[in-house]
N, C-alpha and C positions, 0 to 999 in steps of 0.2 A: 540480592537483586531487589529493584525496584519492587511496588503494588505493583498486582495484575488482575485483573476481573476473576473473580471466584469460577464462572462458567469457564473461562478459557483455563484454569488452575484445573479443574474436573475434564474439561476436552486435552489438555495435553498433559495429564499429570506424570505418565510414563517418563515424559522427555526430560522432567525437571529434574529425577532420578538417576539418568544415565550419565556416565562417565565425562562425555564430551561438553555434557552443561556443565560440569562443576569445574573442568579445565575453564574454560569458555566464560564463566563466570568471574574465574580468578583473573582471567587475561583482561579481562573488561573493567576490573573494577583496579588492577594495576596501571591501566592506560589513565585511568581518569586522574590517577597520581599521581603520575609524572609526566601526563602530557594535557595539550589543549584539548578535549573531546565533544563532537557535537553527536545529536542533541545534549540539553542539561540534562542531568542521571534520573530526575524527575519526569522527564519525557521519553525513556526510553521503550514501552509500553505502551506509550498516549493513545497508537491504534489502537490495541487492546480495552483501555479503559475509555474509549469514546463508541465505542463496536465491540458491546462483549459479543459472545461465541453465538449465544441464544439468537440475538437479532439479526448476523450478518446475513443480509440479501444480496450484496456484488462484493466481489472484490478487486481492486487494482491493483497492480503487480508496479515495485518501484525497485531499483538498485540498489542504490547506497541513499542515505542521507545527502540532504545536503552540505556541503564541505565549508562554507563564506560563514562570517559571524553571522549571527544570530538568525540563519535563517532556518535549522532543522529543528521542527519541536515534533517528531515522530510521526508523523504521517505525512507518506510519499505524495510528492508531488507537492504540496505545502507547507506555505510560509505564514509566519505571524503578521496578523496587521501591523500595517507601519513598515513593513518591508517590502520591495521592489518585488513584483511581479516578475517570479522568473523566466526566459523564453519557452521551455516547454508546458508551462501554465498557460503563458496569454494565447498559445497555439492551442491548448484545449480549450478556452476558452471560446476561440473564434469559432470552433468546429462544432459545441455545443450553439451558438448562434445561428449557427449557417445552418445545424440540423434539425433544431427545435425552436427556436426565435430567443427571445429574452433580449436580456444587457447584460452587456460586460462588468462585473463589481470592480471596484476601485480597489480591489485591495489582490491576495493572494491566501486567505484562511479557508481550510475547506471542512473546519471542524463540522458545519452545518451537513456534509454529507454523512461523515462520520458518524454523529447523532442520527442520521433514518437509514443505518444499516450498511455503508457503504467503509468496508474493511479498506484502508490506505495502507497496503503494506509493501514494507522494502526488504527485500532480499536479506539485506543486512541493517542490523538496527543501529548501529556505531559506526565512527570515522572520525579519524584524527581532522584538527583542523588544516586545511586546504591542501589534504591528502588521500585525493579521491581514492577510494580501493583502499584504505589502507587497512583495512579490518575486516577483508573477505578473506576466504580462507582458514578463518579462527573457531568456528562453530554455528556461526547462525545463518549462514545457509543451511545447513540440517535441520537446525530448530523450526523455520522458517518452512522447511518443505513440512515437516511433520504439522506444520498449522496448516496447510494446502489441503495435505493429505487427509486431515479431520477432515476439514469442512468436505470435503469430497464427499466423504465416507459417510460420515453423520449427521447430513442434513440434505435435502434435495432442492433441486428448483434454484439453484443458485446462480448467479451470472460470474463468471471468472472474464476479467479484461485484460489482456493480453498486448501489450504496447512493445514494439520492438523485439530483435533475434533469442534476448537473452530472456526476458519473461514469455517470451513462445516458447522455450524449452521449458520450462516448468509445466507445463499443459499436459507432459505425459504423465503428471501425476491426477491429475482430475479425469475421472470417467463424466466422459460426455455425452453418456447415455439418462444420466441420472440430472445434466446440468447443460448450463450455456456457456458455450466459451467463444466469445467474439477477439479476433487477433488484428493486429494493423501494424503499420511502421508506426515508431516511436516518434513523440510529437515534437522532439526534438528540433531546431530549426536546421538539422544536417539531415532529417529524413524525413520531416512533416508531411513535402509535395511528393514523395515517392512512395502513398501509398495512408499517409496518416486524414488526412485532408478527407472528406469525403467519406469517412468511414461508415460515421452513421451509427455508432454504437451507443448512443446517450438515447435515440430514440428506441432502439433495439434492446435497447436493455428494460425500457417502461413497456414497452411492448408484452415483453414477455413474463413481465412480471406481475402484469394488472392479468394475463390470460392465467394466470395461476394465482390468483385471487389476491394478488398482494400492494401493496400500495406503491406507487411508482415516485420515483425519486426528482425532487423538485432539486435541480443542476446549478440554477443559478438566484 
């Protein structure tokens, strides 16, 4: 496999060991030979090495990659400049405006949150091209819970964001006695107005991060 941040190597060293990553690994790295695979095998990590383990302060919970050319370089929700602003971008976008002020950027990279501690991860780190799903089920939802389950465990005061039915079931892995876990509909433009709209989680999350002494995340 890809580089990975030394700290997140020492936070999940167990997982790299076990049975399922080494199937998982071989299934991953066969896809990429005989089929079209997004992200490039270079970004399959990218959360990882933009949010090692030490820094993460929030995390957002994503599905799959995205499936269109060139738009998945490993952190959910985000696309490389020079690509189309996906729909459930420009809807997070608007919701950080309408909850905290700013402007909209012209573009769709969100490496800048990345860098001040804001973990972009998806579910699953692979997918065939313009075959959504097509690489859940194969092991990294496991891997992926066991990154959850650290940060839970081994660090506090962290904000877990929670967007739509499927990343709210991941919630029972984080004790939220120790953390923040803000949930909403997914900003999807099929459930934005039923519940994403209005959330108020980008102020909720500096909120509680400056009252636990920590620096608050500049959104846009």
């Amino acid at each position: 496999m890809v580089k990975i941040d030394p700290s997140w190597k020492e936070a999940l060293k167990d997982e790299f060991e076990k049975p399922y990553f080494t199937e998982l690994t071989a299934f991953v790295k066969k896809e990429y030979l005989s089929a079209k695979v997004f992200p490039p095998p270079k970004f399959i990590f990218n959360a990882f090495e933009l949010c090692p383990f030490d820094n993460a302060k929030v995390v957002i919970l994503g599905q799959d990659p995205y499936h269109g050319d060139r738009q998945a370089h490993g952190l959910c929700f985000s696309v490389p400049e020079k690509v189309g602003v996906p729909p459930s971008l420009q809807n997070i976008y608007k919701e950080i405006v309408q909850d905290i002020g700013g402007t909209i950027p012209n573009h769709g990279n969100l490496e800048h949150w990345a860098k001040q501690g804001v973990l972009l991860l998806n579910a699953t780190l692979t997918v065939r091209a313009h075959t959504a799903g097509s690489h859940q089920g194969k092991g990294w939802e496991e891997f992926t819970d066991a990154v959850i389950k650290a940060l839970s465990d081994k660090k506090e005061n962290l904000v877990f964001i929670l967007w739509g039915n499927y990343a709210k079931k991941k919630g029972e892995l984080i004790d939220s006695e120790k953390h923040l876990v803000l949930q909403a509909a997914h900003p999807s433009p099929f459930s934005a107005y039923n519940g994403f709209f209005g959330c108020k989680h980008f102020s909720q999350t500096n909120s509680y991060l400056k009252k636990h002494g920590r620096e608050s995340i500049h959104w846009l």
